[in-house]
C-alpha positions in Angstrom: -193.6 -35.1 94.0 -193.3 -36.5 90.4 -191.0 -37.4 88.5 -190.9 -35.6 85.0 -187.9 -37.2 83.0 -189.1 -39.6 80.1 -189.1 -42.8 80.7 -187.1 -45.3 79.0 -187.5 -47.5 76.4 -186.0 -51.5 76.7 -185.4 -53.2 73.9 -184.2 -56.6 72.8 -181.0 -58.9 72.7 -179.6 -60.4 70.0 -180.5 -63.4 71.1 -183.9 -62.5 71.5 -183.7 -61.3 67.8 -182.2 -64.1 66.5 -185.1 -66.8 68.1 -187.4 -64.4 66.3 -185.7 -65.4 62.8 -185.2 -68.4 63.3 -188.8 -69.1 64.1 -189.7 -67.1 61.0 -187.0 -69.3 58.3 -188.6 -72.5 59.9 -192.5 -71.2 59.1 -190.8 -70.6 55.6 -189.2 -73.8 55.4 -191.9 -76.4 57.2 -194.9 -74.7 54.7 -196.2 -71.9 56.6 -194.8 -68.8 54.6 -193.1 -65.6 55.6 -195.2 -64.3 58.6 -195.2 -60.2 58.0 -194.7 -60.3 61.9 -193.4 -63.3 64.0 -194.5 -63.6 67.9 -191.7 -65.6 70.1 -191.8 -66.6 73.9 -189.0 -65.4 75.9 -187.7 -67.0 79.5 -189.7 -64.8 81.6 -192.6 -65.2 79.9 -193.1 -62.6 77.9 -194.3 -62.2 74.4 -192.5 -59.5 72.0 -193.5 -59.8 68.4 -190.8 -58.2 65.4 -191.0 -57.4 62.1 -189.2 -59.3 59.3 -186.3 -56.9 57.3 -184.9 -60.1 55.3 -186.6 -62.7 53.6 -184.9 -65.7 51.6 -185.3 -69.4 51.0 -183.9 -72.1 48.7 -183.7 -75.6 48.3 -183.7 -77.3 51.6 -183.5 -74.0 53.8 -184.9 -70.6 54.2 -183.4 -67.1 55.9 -185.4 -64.1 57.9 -183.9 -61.4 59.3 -184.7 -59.4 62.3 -183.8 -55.3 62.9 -182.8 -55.4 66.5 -184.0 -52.7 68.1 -182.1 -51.5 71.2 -184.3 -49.0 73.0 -182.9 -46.5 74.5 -179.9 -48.4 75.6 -176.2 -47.2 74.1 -175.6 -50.6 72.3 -173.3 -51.2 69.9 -175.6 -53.2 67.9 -178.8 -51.1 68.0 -180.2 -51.4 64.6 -178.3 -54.4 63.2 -179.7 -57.1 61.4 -179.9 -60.0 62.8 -180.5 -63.2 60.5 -181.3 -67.0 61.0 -180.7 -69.3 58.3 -182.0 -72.7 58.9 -181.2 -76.0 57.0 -182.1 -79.5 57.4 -179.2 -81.6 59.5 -178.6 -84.8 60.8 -178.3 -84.6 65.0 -180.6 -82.4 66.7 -180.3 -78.4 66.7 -176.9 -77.5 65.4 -175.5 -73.9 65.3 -173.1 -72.4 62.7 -171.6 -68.8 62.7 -172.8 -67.3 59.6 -171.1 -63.8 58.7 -170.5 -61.2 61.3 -171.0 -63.8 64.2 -167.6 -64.6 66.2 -165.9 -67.6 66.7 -164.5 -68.5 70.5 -160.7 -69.2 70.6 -160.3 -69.1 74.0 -161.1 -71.1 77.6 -163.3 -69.7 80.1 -166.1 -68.2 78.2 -169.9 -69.9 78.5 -169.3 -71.3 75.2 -166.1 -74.1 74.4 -163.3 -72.9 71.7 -164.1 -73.5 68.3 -168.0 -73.0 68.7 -169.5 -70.2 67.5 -170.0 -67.2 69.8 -173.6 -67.9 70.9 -174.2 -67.8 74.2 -176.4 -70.4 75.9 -179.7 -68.7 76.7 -180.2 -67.9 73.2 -179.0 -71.2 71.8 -182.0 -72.8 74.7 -184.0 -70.3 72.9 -183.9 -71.2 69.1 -183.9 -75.6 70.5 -187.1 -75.1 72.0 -188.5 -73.0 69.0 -187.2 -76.0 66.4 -188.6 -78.7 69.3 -192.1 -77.0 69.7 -192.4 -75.9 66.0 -191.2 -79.5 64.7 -193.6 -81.4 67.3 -196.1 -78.6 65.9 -195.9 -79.3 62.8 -194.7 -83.1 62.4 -191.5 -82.4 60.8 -188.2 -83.3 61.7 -186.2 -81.1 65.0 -183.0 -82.2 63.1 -181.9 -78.6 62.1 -178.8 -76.5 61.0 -179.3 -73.4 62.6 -176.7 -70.1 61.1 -176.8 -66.7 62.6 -175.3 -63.8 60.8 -175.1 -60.0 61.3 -174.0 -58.0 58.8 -171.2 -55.6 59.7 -170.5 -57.5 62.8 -166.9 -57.5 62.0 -166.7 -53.9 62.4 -168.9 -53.9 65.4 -167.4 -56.2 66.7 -164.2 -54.0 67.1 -165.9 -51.5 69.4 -167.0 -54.4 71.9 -164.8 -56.4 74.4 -164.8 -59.6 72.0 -161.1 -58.9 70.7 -159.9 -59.4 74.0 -161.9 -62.2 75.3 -160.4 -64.2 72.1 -163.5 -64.2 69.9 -162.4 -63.9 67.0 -164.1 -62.3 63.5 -167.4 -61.1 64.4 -170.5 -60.4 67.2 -171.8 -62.7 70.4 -175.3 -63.5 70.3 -175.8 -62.6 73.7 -178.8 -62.3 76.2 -180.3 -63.7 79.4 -184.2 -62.7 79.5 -184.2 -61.5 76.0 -184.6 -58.0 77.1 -182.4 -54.9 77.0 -182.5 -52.6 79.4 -181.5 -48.8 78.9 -178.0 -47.7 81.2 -178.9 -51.0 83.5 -174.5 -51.4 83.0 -175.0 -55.4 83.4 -173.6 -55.8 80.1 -170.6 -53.8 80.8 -170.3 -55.6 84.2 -170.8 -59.2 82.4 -168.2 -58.7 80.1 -165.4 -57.8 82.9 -166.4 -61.4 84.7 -166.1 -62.8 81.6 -163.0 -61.0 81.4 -161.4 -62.4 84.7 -163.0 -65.8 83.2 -160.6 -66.3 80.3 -157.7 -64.9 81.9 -158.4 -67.4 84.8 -158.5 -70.1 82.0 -155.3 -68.9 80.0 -153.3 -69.3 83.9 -152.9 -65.7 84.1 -152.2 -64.5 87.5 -151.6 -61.3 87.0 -154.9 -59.1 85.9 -155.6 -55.0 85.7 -158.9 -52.9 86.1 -158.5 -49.6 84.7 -161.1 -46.5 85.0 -160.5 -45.4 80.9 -158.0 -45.8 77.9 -155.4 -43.5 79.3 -154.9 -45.4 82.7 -155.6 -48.8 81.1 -152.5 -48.1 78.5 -149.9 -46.9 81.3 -150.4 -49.9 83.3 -150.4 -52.5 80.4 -147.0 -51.0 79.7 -145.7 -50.6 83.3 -146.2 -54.7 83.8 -145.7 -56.1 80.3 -149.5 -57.4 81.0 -151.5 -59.2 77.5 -154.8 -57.7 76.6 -156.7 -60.2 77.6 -155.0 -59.4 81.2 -156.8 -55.7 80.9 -159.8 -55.5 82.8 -162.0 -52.5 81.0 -163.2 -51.5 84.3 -164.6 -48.3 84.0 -167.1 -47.3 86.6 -167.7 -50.7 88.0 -165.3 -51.0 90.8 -167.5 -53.0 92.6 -168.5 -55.1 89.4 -164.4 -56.6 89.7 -164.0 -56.5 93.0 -166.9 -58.3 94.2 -166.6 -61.3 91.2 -162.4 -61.4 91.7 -163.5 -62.3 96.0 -165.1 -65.3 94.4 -162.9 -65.9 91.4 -159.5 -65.0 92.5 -156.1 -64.3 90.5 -152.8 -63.9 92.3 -152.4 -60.5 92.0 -154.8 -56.9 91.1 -153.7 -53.4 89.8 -156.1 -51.0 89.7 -155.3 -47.8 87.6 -157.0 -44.7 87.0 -157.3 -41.0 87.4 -157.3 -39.3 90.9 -160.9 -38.4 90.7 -162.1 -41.9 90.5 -159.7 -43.3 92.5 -160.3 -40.6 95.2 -163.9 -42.2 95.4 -163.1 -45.4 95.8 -160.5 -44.3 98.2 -163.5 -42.6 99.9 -165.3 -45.9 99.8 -167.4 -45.8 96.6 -167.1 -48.7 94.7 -169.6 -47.0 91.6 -167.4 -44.4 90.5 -169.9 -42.7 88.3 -170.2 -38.9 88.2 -173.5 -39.1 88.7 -173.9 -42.2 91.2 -170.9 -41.1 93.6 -169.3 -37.8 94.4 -165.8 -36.8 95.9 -166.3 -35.5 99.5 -164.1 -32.3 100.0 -164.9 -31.9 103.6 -163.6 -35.2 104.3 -160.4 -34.6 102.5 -159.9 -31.6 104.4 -160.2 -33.6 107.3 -158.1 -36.5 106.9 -155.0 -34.7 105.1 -155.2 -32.2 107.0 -156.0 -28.8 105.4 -159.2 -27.0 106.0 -158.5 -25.3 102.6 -159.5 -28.2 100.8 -163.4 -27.8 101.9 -163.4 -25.1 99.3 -162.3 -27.0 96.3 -164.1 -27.9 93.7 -162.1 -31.0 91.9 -159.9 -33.9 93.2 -157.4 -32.4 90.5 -157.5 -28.9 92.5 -157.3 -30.7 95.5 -153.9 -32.3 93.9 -152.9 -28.6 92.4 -152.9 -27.5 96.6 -151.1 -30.5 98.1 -149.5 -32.4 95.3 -147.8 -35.6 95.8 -148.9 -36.3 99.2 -152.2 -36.3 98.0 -151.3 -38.4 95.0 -149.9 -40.9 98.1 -152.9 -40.8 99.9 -155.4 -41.7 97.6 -153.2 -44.5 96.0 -152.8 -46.2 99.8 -156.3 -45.3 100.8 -158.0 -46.7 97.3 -155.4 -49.4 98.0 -156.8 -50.6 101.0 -160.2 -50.2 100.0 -160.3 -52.3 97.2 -158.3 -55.0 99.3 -161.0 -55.2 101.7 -163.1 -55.7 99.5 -161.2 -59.0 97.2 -160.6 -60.0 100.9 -157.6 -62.7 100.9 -158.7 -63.5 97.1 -155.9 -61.8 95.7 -153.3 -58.6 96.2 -154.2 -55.1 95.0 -151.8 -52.7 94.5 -152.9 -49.5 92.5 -151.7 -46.5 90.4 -153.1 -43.0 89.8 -152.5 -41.0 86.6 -153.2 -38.1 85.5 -154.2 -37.7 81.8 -151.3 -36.9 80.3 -150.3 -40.7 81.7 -147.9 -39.5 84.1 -147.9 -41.6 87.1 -148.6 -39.5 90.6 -148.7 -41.9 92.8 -148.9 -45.7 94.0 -149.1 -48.5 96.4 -148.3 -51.9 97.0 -148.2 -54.3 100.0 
């Protein structure tokens, strides 16, 4: 059997871009020139080249600028620009937050407040370009390095950055330099980062919500900050599993009775098209053979009501709390999407 469905294009992380400038603006500014395209080494090996959208030098520095491209992955920076300006310094490789790039204002990230929101990998990146390059070339590795992206401000507003206190721009984020389409790590990075700063800011009280209705009602039912709210989604299992080995006093989970039925049914991916909710087994456990022909949890709700709103709050309950293990206590909520509240369960 084969499989016919396209296959899907990667692509590459900021980070990845911005090594690519940066290795460009030093060509510029140590006497090579302006490469057309510019070839960079990334952790695992591998060797992507890019083409330059930004050229600009002065005095004493020199900018390139790379178009990142995305693949086929949903990400909120797909076709940014990505620049590197780089000036002569004093101490080594030094980075600066240039427009568009954030600046961390809170504990618990990767990177200490009042540096500019660039993770480590990439930063390891752009050193050991400056290092190899300067050693290269006999110049100097004492180097001002200043990422911007335009817009970043405004994209910045569709990511998780708000909340995790980095303030005024993007992350330059990345691991391997490689994007990967629908691979959900970065979603499920930025919820461990998540429970990192709240961790840090001494919150012991955090939520995971399934979507923007749930997450709402709960953030008003416990007075809970934003960076308390856990943009869970899907990823069940993504909280869960890091909150077992990073634990916080207490967990609500919130979200609609479809999800929640899965995870109630033991799912901990509650994706419509990774996990499914199993009407037979509903008919089984509460009872009512009718049930088998459903064909939605909220049907299943419309025939039994409230004592299936019960169930699935206990059952998704006790699921999730066998999963954080002693780490913390769950309790949950399930709303419907008008944010009504049909049902819960605590200890």
């Amino acid at each position: 059997m084969t499989d016919d469905r396209p296959k899907l294009r990667r692509g590459w992380t900021t980070g990845a871009c911005a090594t690519a400038a940066t290795r460009a603006a030093l060509m510029e500014l140590w006497g090579e020139g302006f490469p057309e395209r510019v070839r960079i080494t990334l952790p695992r090996g591998e060797r992507p080249e890019f083409a330059l959208s930004h050229r600009d030098a002065g005095p004493g520095w020199a900018e390139a600028g790379i178009i990142k491209d995305a693949g086929d992955d949903p990400d909120v920076t797909h076709l940014a620009e990505i620049r590197a300006r780089v000036s002569v310094g004093s101490s080594g490789v030094t980075f600066q937050a240039g427009e568009g790039v954030g600046i961390v204002t809170r504990a618990g990230l990767p990177i200490p407040p009042g540096e500019p929101a660039i993770n480590p990998v990439p930063r390891q990146m752009m050193t050991e370009t400056v290092v190899e390059m300067a050693a290269r070339l006999g110049q100097s590795p004492d180097i001002e390095i200043t990422i911007s992206i335009p817009d970043g401000v405004e994209m910045a507003k569709k990511t998780w950055n708000p909340r995790l206190g980095i303030k005024s721009g993007l992350s330059v984020l990345g691991t391997t330099g490689i994007v990967r389409p629908f691979s959900c790590s970065a979603w499920i990075a930025s919820i461990h980062r998540g429970v990192d700063v709240a961790r840090a800011a001494g919150q012991r009280h955090v939520a995971g919500c399934t979507g923007a209705t749930s997450e709402k009602v709960v953030q008003a039912q416990f007075g809970l900050p934003d960076f308390a709210m856990m943009d869970m989604g899907d990823f069940a299992g993504g909280l869960l599993k890091y909150l077992r080995k990073h634990p916080v006093e207490r967990v609500t989970i919130g979200g609609g009775i479809g999800k929640l039925t899965k995870l109630a049914q033991g799912a901990i991916d509650l994706h419509s098209g990774r996990s499914q909710v199993d009407f037979d087994d509903l008919a089984e456990r509460l009872g009512d053979p009718t049930l088998r022909e459903a064909n939605t949890a909220l049907q299943v709700y419309e025939i039994i009501g409230d004592r299936y709103a019960a169930w699935v709050a206990e059952e998704a309950r006790l699921k999730a709390q066998k999963i954080v293990g002693t780490a913390a206590v769950i309790d949950t909520l399930v709303i419907d999407r008008a944010g009504r509240i049909l049902g819960t369960s605590c200890p």
